[in-house]
C-alpha positions, 0 to 999 in steps of 0.5 A: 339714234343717240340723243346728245345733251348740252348744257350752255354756259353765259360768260359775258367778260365786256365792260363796253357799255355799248354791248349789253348783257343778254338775261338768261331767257334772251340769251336761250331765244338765240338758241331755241331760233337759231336751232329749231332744225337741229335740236331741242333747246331750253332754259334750265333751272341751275345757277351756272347753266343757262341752256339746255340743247338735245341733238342727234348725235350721229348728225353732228358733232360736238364741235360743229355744235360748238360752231353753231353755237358761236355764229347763232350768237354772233348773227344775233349780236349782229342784228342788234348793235349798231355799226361803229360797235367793236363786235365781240370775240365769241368763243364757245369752249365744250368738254365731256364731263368724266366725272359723277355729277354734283347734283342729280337735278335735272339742270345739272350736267351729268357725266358723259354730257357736255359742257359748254360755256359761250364766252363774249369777250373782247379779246379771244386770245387774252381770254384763253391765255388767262384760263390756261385753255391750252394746258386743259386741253392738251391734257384731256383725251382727243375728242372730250373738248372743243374750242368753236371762235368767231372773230 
């Protein structure tokens, strides 16, 4: 068995009162409950990475990760925000890091791991345009990113 580890990002890009920003423990909570069948989730201790994720990796794929990943986001955000809420657009954007790490902390992503930033933005497409998403990915190896949405 080949253990896979994911660090998770928060970007929360919504001025919309009406959504609230999750802490950084609630924002784990999503992922420890909504994963306790496929993998080992934890808050760490790092000033951009929230969540730590270990899974099997000949069971899933990063990308179905990433999958995974948006809809436990967007079932919880579903739970909690009331009916006449615009729902965020909910991204989660991987890439395999190929580079020495910047620090030997254990909540830093080291190489040959993923990163993942979760991004909850009102519009997708005007969120990836402004990172430029399809230049970087086009200019990376075929299967070191991913791009999960949920609409």
């Amino acid at each position: 068995m080949t253990t896979t580890r994911m660090l998770l990002s928060h970007n929360f890009d919504i001025a919309d009162a009406a959504i609230p920003a999750l802490s950084r423990a609630a924002f784990t909570d999503v992922f420890v409950q909504a994963l306790e069948d496929c993998g080992v989730c934890r808050l760490v201790d790092n000033a951009h990475w929230v969540v730590e994720v270990r899974f099997e990796g000949n069971q899933f794929t990063p990308a179905q990760m990433g999958d995974r990943y948006v809809q436990a986001l967007a079932s919880a955000r579903r739970s909690t925000l009331t009916a006449n809420t615009k729902f965020p657009e909910i991204l989660a954007l991987g890439g395999l890091k190929s580079t020495p790490p910047m620090s030997d902390s254990p909540g830093a992503l080291q190489m040959n791991e993923w990163g993942v930033d979760i991004v909850e933005t009102v519009n997708a497409d005007a969120f990836l345009n402004g990172l430029g998403w399809d230049g970087t990915f086009s200019s990376r190896a075929p299967g070191t990113v991913f791009k999960s949405v949920f609409r």
